[in-house]
C-alpha positions as CSV (number, residue, x, y, z in Angstrom):
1,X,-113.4,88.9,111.6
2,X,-109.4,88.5,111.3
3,X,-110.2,85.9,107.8
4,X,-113.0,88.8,106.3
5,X,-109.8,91.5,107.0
6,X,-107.2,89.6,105.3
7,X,-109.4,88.6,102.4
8,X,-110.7,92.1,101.9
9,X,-106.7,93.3,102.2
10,X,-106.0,90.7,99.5
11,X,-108.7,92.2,97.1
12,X,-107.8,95.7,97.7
13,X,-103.9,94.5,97.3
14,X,-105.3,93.0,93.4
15,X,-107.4,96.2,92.7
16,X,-104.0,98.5,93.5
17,X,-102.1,96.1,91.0
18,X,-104.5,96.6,88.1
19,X,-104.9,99.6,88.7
20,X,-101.3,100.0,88.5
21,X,-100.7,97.5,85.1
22,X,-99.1,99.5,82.6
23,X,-101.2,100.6,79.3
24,X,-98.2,99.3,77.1
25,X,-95.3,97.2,78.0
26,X,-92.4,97.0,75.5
27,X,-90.1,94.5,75.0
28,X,-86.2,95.8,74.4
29,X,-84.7,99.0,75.2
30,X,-82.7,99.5,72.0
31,X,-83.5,102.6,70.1
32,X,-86.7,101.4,68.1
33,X,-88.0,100.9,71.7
34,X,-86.8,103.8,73.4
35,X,-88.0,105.9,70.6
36,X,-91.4,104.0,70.7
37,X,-91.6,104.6,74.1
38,X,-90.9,108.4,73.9
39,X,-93.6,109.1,71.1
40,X,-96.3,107.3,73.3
41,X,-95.0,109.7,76.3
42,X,-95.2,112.5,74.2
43,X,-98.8,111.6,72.9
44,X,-99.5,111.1,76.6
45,X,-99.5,107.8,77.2
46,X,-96.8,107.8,79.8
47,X,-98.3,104.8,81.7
48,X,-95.9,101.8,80.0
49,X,-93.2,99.6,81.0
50,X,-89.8,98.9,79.1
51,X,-88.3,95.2,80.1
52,X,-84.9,95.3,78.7
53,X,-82.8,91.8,78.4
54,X,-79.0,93.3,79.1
55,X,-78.2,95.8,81.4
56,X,-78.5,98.3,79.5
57,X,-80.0,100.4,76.5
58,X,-79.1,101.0,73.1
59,X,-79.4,97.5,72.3
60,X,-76.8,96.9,68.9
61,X,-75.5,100.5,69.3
62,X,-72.8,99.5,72.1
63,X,-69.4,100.6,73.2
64,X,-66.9,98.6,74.6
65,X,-63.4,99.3,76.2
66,X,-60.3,97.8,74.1
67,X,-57.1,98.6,74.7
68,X,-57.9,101.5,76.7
69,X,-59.9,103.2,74.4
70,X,-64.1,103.4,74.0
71,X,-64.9,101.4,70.6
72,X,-67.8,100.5,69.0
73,X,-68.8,97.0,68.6
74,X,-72.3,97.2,66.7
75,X,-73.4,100.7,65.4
76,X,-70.3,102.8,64.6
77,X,-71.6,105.3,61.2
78,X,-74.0,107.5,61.0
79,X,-74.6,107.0,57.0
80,X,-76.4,109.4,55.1
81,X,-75.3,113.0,55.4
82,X,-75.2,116.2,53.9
83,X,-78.0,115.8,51.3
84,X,-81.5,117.2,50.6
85,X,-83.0,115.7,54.4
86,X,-81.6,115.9,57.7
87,X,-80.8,112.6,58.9
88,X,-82.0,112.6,62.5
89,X,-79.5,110.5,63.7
90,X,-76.8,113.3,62.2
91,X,-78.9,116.4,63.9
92,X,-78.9,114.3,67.3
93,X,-75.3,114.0,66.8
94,X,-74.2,117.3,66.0
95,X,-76.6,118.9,69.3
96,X,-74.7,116.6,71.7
97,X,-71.6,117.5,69.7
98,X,-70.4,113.3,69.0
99,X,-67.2,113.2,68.3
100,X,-66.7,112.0,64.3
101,X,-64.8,111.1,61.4
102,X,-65.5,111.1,57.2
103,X,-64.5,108.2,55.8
104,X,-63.2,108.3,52.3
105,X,-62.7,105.6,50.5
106,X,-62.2,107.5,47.1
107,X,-58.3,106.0,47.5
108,X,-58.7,102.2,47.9
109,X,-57.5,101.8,44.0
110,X,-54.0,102.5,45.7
111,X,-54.3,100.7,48.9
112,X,-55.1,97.1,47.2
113,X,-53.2,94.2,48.2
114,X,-52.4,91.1,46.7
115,X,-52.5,87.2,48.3
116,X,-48.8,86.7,48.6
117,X,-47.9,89.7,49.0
118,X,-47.0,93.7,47.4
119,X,-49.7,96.1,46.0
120,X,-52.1,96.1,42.9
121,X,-51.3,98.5,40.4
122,X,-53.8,101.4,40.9
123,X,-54.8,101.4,37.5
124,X,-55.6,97.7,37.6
125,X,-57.7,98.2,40.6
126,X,-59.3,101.7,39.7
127,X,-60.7,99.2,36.4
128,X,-62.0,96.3,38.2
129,X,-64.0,99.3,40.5
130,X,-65.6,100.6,36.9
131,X,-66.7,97.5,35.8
132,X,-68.0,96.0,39.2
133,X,-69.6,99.7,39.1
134,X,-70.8,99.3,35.5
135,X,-68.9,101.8,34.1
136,X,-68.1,101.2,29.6
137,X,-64.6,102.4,28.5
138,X,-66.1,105.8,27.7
139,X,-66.4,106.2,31.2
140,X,-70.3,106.3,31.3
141,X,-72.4,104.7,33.8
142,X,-74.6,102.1,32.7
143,X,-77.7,102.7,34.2
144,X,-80.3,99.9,35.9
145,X,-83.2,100.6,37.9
146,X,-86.4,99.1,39.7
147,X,-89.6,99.7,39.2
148,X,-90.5,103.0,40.4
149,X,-92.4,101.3,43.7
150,X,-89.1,100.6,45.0
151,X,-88.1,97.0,45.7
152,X,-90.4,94.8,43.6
153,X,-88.6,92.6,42.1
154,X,-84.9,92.8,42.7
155,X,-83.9,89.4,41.2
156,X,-83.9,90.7,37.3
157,X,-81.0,93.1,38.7
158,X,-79.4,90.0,40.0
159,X,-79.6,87.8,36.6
160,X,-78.6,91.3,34.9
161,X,-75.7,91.1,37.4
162,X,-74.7,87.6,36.7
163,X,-75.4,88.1,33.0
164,X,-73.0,91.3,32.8
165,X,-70.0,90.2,35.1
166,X,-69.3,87.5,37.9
167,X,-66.4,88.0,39.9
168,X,-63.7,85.4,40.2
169,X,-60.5,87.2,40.7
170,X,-59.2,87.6,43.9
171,X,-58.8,91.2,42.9
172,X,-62.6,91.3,41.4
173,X,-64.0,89.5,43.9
174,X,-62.9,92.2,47.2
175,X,-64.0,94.9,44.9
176,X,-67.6,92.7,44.7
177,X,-67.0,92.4,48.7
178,X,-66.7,95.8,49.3
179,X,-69.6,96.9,47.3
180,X,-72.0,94.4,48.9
181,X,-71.0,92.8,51.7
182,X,-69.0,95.8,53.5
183,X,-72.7,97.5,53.2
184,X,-74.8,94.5,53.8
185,X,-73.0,91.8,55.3
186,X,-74.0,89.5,52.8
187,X,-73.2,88.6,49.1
188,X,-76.0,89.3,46.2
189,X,-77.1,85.9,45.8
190,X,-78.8,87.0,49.0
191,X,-79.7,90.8,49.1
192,X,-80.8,92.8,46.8
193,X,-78.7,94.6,44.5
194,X,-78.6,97.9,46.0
195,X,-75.7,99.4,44.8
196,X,-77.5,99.5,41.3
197,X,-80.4,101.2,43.2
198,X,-80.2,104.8,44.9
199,X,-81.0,103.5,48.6
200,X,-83.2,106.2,50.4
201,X,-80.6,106.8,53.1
202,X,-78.0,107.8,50.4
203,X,-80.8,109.0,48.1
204,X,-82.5,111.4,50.9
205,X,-79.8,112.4,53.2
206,X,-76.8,112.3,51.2
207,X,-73.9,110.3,50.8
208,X,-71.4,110.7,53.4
209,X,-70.9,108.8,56.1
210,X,-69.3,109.9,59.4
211,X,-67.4,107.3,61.8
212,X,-68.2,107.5,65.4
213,X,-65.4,108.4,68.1
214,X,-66.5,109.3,70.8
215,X,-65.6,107.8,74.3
216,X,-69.2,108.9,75.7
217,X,-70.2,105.8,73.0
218,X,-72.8,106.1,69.9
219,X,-75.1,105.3,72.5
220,X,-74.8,108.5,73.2
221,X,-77.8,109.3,71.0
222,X,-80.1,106.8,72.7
223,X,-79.3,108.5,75.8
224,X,-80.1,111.8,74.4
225,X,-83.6,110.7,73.4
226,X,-84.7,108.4,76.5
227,X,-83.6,111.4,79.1
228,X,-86.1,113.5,77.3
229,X,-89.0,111.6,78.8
230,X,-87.3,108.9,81.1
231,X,-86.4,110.2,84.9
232,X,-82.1,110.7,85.4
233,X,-79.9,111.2,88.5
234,X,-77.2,114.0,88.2
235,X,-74.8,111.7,87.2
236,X,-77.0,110.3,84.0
237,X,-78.0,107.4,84.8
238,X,-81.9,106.4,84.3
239,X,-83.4,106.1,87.0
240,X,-87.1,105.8,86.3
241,X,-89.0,102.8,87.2
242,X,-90.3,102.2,84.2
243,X,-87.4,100.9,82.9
244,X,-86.4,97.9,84.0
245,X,-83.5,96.3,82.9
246,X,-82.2,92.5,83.5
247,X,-85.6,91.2,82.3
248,X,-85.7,88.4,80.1
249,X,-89.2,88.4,78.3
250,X,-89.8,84.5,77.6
251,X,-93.5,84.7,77.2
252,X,-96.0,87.1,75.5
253,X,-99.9,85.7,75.9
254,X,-102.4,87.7,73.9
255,X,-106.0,87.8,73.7
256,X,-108.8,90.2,73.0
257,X,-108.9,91.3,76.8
258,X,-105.1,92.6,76.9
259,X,-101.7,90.9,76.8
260,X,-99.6,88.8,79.7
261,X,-96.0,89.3,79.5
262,X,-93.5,86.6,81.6
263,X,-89.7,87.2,82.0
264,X,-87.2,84.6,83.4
265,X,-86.9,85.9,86.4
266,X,-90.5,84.6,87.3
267,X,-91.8,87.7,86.9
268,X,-95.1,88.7,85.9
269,X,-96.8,91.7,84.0
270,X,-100.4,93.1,82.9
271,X,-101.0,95.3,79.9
272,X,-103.5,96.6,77.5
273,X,-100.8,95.8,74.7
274,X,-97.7,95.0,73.7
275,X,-94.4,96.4,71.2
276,X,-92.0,94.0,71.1
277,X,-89.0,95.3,69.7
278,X,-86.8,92.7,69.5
279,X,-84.9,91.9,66.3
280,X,-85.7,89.7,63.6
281,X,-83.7,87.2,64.1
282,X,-85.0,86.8,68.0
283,X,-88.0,86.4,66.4
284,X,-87.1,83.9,64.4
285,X,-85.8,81.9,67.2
286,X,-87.4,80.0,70.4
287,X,-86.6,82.6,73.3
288,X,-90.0,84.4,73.1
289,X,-93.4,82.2,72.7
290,X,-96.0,83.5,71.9
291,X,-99.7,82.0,73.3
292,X,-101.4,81.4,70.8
293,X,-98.9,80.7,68.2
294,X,-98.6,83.8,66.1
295,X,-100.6,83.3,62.9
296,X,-99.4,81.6,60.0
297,X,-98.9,84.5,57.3
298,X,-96.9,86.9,60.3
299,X,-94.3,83.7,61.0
300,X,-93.6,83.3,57.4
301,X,-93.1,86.9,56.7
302,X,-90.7,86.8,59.6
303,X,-88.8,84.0,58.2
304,X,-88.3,85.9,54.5
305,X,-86.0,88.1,56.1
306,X,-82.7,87.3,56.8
307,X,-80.8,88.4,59.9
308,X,-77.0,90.0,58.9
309,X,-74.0,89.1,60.6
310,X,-71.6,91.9,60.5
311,X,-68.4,91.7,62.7
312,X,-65.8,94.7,63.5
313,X,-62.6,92.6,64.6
314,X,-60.2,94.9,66.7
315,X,-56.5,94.2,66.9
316,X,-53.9,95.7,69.2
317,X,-50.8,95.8,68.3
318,X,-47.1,97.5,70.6
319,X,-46.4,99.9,67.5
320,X,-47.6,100.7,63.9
321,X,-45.9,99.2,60.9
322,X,-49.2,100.1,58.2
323,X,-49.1,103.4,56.2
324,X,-50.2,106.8,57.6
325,X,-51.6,110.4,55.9
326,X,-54.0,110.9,53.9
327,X,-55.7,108.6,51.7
328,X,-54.6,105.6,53.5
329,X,-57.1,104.9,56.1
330,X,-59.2,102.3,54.5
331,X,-57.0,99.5,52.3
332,X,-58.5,95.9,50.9
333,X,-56.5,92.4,51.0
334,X,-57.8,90.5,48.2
335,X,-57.5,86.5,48.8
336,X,-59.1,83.6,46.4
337,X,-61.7,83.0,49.1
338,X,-64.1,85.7,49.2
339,X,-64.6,88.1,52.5
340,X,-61.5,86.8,53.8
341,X,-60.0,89.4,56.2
342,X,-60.6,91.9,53.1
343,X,-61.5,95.7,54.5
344,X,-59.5,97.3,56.6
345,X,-59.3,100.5,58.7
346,X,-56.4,102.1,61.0
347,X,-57.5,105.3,63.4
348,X,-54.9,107.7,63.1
349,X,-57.2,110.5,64.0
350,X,-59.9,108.6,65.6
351,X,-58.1,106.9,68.3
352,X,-54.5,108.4,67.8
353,X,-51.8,106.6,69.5
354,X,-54.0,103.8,69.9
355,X,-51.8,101.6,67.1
356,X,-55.5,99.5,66.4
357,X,-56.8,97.9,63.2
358,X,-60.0,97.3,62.8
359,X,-61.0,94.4,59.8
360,X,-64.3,93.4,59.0
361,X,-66.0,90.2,58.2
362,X,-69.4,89.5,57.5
363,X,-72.0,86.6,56.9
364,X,-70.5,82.8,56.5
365,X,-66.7,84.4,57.9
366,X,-68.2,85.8,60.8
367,X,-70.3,82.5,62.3
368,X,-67.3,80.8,61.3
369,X,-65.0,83.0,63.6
370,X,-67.2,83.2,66.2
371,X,-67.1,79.3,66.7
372,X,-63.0,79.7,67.1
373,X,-61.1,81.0,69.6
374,X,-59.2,84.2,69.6
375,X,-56.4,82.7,69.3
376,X,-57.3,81.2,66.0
377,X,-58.5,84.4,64.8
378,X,-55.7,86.3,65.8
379,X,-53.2,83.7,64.3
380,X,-55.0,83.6,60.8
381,X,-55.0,87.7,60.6
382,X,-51.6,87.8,61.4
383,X,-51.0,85.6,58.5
384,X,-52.9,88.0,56.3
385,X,-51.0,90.9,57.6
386,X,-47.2,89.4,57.2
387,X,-48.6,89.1,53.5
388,X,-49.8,92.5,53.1
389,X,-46.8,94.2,55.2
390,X,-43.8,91.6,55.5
391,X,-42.9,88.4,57.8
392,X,-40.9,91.3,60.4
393,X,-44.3,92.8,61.4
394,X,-44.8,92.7,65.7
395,X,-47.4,90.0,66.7
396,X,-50.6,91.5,68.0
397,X,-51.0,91.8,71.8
398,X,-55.1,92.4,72.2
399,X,-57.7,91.2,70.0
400,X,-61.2,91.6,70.3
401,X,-64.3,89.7,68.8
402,X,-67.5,90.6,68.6
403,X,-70.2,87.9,69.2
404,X,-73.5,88.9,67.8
405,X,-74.6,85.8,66.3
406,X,-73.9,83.5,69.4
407,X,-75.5,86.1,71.4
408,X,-79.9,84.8,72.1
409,X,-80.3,88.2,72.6
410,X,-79.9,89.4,69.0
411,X,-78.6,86.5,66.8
412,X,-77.2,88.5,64.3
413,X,-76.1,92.8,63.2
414,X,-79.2,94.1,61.3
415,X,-82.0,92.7,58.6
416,X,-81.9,92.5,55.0
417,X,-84.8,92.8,52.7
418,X,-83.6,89.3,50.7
419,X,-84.6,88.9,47.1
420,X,-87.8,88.0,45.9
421,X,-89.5,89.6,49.1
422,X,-91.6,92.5,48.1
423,X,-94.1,95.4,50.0
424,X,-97.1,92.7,50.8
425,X,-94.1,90.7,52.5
426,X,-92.8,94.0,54.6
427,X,-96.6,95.0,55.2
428,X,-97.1,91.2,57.3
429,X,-93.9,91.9,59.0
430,X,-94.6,95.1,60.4
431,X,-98.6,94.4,60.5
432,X,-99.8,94.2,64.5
433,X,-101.5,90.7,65.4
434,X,-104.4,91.6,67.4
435,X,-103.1,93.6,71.0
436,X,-99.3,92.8,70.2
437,X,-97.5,95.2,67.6
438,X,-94.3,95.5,66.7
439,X,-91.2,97.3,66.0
440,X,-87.6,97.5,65.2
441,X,-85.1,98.2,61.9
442,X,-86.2,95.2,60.4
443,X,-89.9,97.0,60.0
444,X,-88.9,100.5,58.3
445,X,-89.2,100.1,55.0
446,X,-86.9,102.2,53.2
447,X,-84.3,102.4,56.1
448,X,-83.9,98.9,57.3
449,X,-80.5,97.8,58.7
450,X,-79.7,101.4,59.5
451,X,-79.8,103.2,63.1
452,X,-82.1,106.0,61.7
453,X,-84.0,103.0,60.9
454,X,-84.3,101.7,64.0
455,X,-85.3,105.5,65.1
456,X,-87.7,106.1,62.5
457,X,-89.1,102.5,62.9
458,X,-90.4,103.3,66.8
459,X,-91.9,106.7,66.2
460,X,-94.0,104.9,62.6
461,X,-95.1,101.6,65.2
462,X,-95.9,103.8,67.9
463,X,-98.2,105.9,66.1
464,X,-100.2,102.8,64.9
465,X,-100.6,102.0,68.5
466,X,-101.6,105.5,69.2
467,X,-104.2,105.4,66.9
468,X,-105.9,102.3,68.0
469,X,-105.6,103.5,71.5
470,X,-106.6,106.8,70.7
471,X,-109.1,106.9,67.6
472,X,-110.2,103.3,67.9
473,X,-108.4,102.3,64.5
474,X,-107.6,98.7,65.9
475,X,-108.5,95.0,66.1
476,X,-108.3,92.5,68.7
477,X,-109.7,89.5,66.2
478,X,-106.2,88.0,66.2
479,X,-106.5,86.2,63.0
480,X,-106.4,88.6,60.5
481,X,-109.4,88.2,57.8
482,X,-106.6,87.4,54.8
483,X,-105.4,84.5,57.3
């Protein structure tokens, strides 16, 4: 009689635990997955589970203390503001009142310095801008454009690039960074040419962009959207158990019946399906395995992408010795190797009293200096500095160096649509395979890269899911019939 009760207890104890498997589990708490998350909730599919691999949400929109001040070591614009469309990243930002900053750069022509040492002549600058912007003498813009279905094939804008003008000047060649890279973390032998092309974030919500300051973080917003359907102590903090963070998905098994999700810990979870929003260049990497092997045509579209590496160096120094008021916030080094140390930013009414630079560095600079130590990277920009500003210039007492390529849980800043890729390519990459779907910036297609993206991205995967789950407009075959 004792064996019959403990048996029975056991299969009750496995009937409570399906009963109690999630519908949907997703993978990553950044904002693609909080706002998948939410547009399930709101549809009425409350029933999932969020396994987050940090400790907390917001995933590349995070804040970190330097110097005794909040900064921002991922996300830190919201870009694309004040035109025909609301962004909804600005809207969310303006309701919970973020602290932030326009950035002009209309005044780099006079804050351009040379390798060695003084200024560029501003009209010597102000020309290398025109023609790197194809502007004739005249002062006419010399107009290119796609095809009107967008991004179909962005290499003829690159040969008419090369054909037209290839930077080699130090001077040329910032102005070329600065364009490109400073947007995309990446030259134009790799992306597309997209200052030649009215990008829909600039194209549909205008072409401002606003730098975040405030100490509650950028992640403010991602707050502000997960509270609205996610449980909260008085203090803020989540506190819904169906979030869980610390959980290191390692394993997604899929089949027809419904998907198995394992995490590091040991750990073990049910569902009907799956949203992994993780970025691409996770994806591209060993951490998750998926069983079976994904299909052939959704690993190769995952490959043509290319994962950015964009990296905001902060530098603390005992007093200020750069220039101050207006127009002076933003100045380039130019240097015979390109991207080295070349945009830079001061915060004299962002962080005031702060006496921080921030430079950037993208792509090959940026794996490169996250394989040094500080040291070295503080040495080498204090080198660039005593050449822009004099040998007498204090020695800088903090320093710090964001790691986002060396880090498995991201391996990299945001995608890039590379050229050559084109809408059947973006189609496989946001395309479900059977119960597992996914989500993230790298799947919106006119906003990759971009935290609206990432926004957008979850509430357009979500509703896919809702409809199969919903209306039936789904398949559990796996291999897709194009396979």
């Amino acid at each position: 009689m004792a064996m019959l009760f403990i048996v029975v207890a056991l299969l009750l104890q496995q009937i409570l635990l399906v009963a109690a498997a999630p519908s949907v589990i997703i993978v990553g708490a950044g904002f693609s997955g909080i706002s998948a998350a939410k547009t399930l909730s709101d549809a009425g599919i409350k029933d999932f589970l969020i396994l987050e691999a940090t400790d907390h949400i917001g995933g590349r929109i995070r804040q970190q203390n330097f110097a005794g001040i909040n900064i921002e070591i991922g996300a830190n614009w919201v870009e694309g503001v004040n035109g025909g469309q609301l962004n909804p990243i600005w809207e969310m930002a303006n309701k919970i009142q973020l602290r932030n900053f326009y950035s002009d750069y209309s005044n780099l022509s006079a804050n351009t310095y040379k390798q060695g040492g003084g200024l560029y002549d501003a009209s010597e600058v102000q020309n290398s801008i025109d023609v790197a912007d194809g502007v004739n003498e005249d002062g006419e813009k010399l107009s290119q454009s796609l095809p009107s279905s967008g991004r179909q094939d962005i290499s003829i804008l690159t040969m008419q690039r090369l054909k037209n003008h290839v930077p080699s000047t130090p001077l040329d060649m910032v102005i070329d960074y600065y364009n490109f890279d400073y947007e995309f973390a990446e030259p134009p032998r790799v992306t597309s040419l997209q200052n030649t092309v009215p990008l829909a974030t600039f194209a549909n919500f205008g072409e401002d962009v606003y730098f975040v300051a405030d100490q509650r973080g950028y992640q403010s917003v991602v707050y502000y959207v997960a509270k609205q359907f996610l449980k909260s102590d008085k203090t803020g903090a989540i506190t819904d158990s169906r979030l869980m963070l610390n959980k290191v998905v390692r394993e997604i098994r899929y089949s027809a019946r419904g998907v198995t999700v394992a995490t590091e810990d040991g750990s073990v979870y049910n569902a009907d399906y799956v949203m992994v929003s993780a970025s691409i260049g996770v994806l591209q990497t060993k951490l998750i395995k998926f069983t079976p092997d994904l299909p052939k045509w959704k690993i190769l579209a995952m490959y043509e992408f290319d994962m950015a590496v964009y990296t905001k160096i902060f530098v603390k120094f005992p007093t200020k010795f750069w220039p101050e008021g207006n127009g002076t916030q933003f100045f380039l080094y130019a240097n015979e190797r390109r991207g080295y140390y070349g945009i830079w930013q001061s915060f004299e009414r962002e962080y005031p009293g702060s006496n921080v630079l921030l430079v950037t560095v993208t792509d090959e600079e940026s794996r490169r200096i996250e394989q040094q130590s500080d040291e070295d990277t503080k040495a080498e920009i204090m080198q660039v500095l005593k050449e822009m500003f004099g040998k007498s210039i204090p020695d800088a007492t903090d320093i710090l160096v964001p790691r986002w390529w060396s880090n498995r849980f991201f391996k990299g800043t945001f995608s890039n649509w590379p050229i050559g890729v084109n809408r059947y390519e973006f189609d496989q990459i946001r395309a479900p395979v059977g119960r597992v779907y996914f989500t993230g910036e790298h799947t919106s297609e006119h906003y990759n890269g971009y935290v609206h993206g990432a926004y957008l991205a979850g509430i357009d995967s979500a509703n896919m899911l809702i409809k199969c789950m919903k209306k039936g407009m789904c398949r559990f075959d796996i291999k897709p019939k194009d396979a």
